[in-house]
C-alpha positions as CSV (number, residue, x, y, z in Angstrom):
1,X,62.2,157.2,37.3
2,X,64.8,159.1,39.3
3,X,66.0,162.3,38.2
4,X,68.9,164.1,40.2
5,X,71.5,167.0,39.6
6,X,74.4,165.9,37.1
7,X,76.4,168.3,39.2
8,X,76.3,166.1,42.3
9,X,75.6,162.3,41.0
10,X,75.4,161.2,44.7
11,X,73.2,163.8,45.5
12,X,69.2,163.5,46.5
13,X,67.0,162.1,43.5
14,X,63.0,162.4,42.5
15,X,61.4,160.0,42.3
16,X,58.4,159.7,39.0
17,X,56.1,157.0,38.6
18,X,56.3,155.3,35.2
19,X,53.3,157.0,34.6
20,X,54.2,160.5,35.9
21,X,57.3,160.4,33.5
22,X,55.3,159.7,30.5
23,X,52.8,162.3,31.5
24,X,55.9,164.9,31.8
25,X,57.4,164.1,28.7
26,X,54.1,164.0,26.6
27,X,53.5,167.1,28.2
28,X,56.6,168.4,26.7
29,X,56.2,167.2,23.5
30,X,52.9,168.6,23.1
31,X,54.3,172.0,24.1
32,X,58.1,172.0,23.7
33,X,60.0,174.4,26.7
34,X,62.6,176.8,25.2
35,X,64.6,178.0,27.9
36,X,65.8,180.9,25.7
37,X,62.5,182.2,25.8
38,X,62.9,182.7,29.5
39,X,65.4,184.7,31.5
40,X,66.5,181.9,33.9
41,X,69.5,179.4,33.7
42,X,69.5,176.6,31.1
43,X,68.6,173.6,32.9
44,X,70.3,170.1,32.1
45,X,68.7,166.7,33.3
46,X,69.9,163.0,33.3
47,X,67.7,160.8,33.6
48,X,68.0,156.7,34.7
49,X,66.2,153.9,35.9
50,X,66.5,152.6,39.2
């Protein structure tokens, strides 16, 4: 899974492991990030398989 900035789409990527993404994401939905919460920028990602 590579993950780069939608800001510059031929910019630098990381790359996850199958299994690294689905660790981040159940991660998540076990305890959900609200931004708001926090007094940093929102942050967008896109996400696709290479």
């Amino acid at each position: 899974m590579a993950v780069r900035d939608s800001k510059v789409g031929d910019g630098p990527a990381v790359v996850f492991s199958v299994a690294g993404w689905a660790s981040f994401i159940a991660a998540l939905k076990e305890r959900p990030f609200h931004p708001k919460s926090v007094n940093t920028p929102t942050l967008t990602v896109q996400t696709s398989l290479i």
